[in-house]
OpenMM code with the backbone's topology and positions (N, CA, C; nanometers):
from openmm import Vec3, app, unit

residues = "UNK UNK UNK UNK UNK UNK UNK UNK UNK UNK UNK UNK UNK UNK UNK UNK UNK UNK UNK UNK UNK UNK UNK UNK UNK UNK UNK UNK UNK UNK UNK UNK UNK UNK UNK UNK UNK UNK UNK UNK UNK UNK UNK UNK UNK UNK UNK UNK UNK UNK UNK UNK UNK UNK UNK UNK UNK UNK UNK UNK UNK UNK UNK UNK UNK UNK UNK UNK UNK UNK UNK UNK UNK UNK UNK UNK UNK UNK UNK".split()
positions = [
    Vec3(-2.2940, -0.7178, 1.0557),
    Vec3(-2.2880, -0.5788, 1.0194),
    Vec3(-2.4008, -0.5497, 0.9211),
    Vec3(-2.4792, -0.4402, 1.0098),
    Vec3(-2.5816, -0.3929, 0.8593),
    Vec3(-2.5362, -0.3586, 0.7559),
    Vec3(-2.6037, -0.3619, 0.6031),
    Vec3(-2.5633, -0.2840, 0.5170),
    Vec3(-2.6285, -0.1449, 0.5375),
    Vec3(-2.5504, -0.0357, 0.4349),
    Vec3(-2.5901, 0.1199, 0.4537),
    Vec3(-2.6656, 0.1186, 0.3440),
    Vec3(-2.5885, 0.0815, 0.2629),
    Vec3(-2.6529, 0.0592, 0.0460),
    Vec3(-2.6628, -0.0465, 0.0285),
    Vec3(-2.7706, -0.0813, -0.0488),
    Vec3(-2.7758, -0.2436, -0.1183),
    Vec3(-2.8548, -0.1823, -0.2620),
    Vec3(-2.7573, -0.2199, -0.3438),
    Vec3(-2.7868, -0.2053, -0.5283),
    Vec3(-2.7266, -0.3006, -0.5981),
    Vec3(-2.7945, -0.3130, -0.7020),
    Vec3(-2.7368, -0.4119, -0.7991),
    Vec3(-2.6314, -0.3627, -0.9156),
    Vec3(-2.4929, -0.3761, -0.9489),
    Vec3(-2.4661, -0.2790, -1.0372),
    Vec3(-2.3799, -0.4281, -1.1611),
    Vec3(-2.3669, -0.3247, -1.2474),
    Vec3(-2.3069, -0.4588, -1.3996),
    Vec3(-2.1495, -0.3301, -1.4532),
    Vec3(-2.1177, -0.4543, -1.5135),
    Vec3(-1.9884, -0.3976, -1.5309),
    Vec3(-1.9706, -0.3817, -1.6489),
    Vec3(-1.9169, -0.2386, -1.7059),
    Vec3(-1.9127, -0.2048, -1.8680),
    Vec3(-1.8460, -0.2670, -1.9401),
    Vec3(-1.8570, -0.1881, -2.0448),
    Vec3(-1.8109, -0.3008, -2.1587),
    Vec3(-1.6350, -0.2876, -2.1567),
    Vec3(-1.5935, -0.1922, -2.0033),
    Vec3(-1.3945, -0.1612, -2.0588),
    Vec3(-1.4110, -0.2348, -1.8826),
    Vec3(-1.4659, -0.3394, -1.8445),
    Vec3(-1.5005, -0.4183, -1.7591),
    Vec3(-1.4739, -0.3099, -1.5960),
    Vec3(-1.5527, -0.2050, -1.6295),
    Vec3(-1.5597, -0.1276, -1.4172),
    Vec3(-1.6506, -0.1164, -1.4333),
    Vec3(-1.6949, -0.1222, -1.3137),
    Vec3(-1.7841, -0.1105, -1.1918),
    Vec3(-1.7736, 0.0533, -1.1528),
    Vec3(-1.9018, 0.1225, -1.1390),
    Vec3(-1.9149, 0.2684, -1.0691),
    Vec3(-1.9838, 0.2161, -0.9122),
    Vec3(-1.9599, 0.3399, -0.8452),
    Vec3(-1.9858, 0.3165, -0.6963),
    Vec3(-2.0808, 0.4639, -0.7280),
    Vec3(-2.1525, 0.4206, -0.6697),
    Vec3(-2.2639, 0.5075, -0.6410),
    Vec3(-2.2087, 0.6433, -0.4989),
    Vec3(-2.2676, 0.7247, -0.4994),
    Vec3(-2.2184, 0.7877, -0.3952),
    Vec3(-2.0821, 0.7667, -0.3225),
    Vec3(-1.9936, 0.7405, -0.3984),
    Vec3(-1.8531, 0.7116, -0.3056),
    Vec3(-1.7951, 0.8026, -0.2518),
    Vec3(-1.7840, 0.7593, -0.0664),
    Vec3(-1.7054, 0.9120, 0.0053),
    Vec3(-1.5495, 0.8993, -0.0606),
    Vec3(-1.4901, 0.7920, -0.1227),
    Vec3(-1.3694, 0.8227, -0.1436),
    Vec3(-1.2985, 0.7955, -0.2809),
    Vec3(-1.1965, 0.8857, -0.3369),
    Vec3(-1.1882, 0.8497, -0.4385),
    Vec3(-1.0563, 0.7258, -0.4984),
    Vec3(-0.9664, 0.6859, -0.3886),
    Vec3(-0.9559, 0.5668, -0.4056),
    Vec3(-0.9690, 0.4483, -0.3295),
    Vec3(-0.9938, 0.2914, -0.3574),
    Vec3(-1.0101, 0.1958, -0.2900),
    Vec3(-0.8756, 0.1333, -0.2771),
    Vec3(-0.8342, -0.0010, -0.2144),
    Vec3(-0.7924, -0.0910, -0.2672),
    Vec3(-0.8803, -0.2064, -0.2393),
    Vec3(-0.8201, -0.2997, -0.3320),
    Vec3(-0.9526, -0.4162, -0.3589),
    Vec3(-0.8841, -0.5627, -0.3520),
    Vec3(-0.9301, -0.6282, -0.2477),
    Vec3(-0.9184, -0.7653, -0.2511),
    Vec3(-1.0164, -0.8533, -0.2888),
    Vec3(-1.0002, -0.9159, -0.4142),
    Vec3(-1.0679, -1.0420, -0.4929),
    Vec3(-1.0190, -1.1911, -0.3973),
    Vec3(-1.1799, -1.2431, -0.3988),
    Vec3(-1.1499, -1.3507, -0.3005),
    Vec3(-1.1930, -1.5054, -0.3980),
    Vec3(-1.1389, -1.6013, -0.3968),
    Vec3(-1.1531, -1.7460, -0.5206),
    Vec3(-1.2954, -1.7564, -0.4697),
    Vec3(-1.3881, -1.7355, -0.3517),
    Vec3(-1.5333, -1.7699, -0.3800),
    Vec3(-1.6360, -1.6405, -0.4593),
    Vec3(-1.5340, -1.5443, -0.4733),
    Vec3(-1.6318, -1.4075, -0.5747),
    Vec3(-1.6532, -1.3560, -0.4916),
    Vec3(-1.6330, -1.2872, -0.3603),
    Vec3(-1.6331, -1.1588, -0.2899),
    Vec3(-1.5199, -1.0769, -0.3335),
    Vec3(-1.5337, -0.9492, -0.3274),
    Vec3(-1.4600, -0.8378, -0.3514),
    Vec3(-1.5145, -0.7527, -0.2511),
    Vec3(-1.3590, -0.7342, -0.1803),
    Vec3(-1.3350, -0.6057, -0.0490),
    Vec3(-1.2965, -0.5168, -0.0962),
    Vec3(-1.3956, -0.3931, -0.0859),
    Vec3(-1.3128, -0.2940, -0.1121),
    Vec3(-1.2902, -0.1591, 0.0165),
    Vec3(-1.1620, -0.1558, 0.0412),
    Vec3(-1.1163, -0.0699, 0.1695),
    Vec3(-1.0609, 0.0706, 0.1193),
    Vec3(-1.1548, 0.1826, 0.1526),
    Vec3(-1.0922, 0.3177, 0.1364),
    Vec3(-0.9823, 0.3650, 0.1895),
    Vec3(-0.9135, 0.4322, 0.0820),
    Vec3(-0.7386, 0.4764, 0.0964),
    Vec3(-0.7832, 0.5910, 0.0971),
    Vec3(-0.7127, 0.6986, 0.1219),
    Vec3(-0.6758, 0.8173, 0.1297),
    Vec3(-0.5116, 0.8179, 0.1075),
    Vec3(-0.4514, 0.8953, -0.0199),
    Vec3(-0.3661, 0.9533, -0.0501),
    Vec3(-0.2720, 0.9892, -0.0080),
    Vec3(-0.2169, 1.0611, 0.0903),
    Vec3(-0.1574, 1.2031, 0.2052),
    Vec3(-0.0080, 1.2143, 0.1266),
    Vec3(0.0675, 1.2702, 0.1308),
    Vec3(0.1721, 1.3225, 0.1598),
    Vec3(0.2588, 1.3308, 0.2933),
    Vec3(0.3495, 1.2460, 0.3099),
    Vec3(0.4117, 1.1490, 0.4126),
    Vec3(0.4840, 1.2974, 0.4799),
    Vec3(0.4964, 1.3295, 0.6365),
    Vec3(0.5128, 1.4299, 0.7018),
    Vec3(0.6531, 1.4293, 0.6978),
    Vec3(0.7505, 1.3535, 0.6294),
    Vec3(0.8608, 1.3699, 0.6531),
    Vec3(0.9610, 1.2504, 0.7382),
    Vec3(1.0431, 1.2353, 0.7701),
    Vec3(1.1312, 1.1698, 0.7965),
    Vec3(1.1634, 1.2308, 0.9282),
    Vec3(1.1447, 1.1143, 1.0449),
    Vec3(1.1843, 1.1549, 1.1928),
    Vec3(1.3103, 1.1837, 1.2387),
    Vec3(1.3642, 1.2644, 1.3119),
    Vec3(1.5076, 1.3225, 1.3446),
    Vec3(1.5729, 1.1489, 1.3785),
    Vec3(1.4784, 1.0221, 1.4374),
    Vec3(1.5848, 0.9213, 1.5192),
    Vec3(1.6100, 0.8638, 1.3626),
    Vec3(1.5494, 0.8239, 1.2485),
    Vec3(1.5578, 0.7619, 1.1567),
    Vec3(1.6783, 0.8304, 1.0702),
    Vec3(1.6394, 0.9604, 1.0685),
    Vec3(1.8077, 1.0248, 0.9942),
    Vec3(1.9298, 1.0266, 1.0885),
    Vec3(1.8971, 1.0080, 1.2395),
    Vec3(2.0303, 0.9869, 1.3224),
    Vec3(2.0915, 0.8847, 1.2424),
    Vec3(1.9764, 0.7332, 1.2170),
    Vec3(2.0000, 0.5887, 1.2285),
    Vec3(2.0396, 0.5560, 1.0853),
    Vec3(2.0457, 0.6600, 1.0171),
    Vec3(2.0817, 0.6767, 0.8087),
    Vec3(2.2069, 0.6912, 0.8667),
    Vec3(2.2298, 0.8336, 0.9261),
    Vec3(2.3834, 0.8835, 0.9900),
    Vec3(2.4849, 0.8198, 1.0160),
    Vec3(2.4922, 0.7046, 1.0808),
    Vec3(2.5164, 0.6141, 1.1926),
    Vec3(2.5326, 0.4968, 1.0663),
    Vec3(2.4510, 0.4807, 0.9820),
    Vec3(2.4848, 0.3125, 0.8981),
    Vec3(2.5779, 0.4026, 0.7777),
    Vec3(2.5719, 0.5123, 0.7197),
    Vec3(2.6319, 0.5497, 0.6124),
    Vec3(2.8062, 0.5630, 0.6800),
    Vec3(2.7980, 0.5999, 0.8389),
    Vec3(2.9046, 0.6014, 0.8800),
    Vec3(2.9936, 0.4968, 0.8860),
    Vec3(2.9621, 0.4057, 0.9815),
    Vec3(2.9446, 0.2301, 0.9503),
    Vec3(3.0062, 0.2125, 0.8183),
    Vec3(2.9847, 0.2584, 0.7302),
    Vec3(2.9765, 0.1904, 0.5826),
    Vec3(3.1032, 0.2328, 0.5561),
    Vec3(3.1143, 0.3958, 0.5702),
    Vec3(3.2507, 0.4485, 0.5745),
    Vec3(3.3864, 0.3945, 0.6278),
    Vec3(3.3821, 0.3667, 0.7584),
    Vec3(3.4322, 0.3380, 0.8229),
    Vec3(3.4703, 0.1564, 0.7689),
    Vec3(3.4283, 0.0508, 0.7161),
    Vec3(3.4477, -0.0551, 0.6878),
    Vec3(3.3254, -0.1679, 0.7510),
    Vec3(3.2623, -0.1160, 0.8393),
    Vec3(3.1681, -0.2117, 0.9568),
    Vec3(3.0936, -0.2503, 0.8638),
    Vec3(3.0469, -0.3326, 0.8404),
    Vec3(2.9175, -0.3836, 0.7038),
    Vec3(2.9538, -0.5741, 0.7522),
    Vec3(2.8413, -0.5901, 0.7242),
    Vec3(2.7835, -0.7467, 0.7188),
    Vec3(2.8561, -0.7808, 0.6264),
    Vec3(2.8543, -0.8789, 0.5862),
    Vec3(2.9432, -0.9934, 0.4997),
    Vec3(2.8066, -0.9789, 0.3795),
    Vec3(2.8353, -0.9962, 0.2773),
    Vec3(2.7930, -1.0217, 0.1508),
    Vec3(2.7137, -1.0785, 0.1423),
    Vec3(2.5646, -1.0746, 0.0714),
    Vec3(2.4713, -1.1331, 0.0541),
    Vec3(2.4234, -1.1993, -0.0832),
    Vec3(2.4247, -1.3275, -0.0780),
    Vec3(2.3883, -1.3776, -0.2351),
    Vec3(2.2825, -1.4105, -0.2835),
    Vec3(2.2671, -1.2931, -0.4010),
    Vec3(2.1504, -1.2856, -0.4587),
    Vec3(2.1191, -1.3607, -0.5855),
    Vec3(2.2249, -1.4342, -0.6065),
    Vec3(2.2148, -1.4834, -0.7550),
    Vec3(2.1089, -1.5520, -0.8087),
    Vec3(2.0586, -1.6201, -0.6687),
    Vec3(1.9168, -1.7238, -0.7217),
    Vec3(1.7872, -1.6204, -0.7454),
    Vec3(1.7883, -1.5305, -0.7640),
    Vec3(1.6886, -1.3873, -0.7833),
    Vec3(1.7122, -1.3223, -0.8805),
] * unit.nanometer
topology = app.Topology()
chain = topology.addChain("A")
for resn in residues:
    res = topology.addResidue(resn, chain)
    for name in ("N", "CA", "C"):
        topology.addAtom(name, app.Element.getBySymbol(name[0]), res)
């Protein structure tokens, strides 16, 4: 893969790094043990909501629950 930008940049004294021209304003960043750092643009959004089958399938386990149907007990103690 070509590069688009190639610059040299240093890191301040509250230890960041600026990105030059960045289309986005957040990353997330994977640090790798040989000193590469990935950084993959996020975008934000506001989640469209909750699908009619997923609130059937809330419907349906809260009922379940009502009703007595539930799994047997799960032990969490070692956590």
């Amino acid at each position: 893969m070509e590069a688009i930008k190639d610059y040299t940049v240093h890191i301040d004294s509250k230890k960041r790094v600026t990105l030059r021209g960045a289309q986005y304003q957040y990353y997330n960043v994977k640090e790798y043990k040989n000193g590469c750092i990935m950084l993959e643009p996020r975008e934000l959004t506001v989640p469209e909501g909750i699908s009619q089958e997923t609130i059937r399938d809330m419907d349906r386990a809260i009922e379940n629950f009502k009703k007595g149907k539930v799994s047997t007990a799960i032990d969490l103690s070692d956590f």
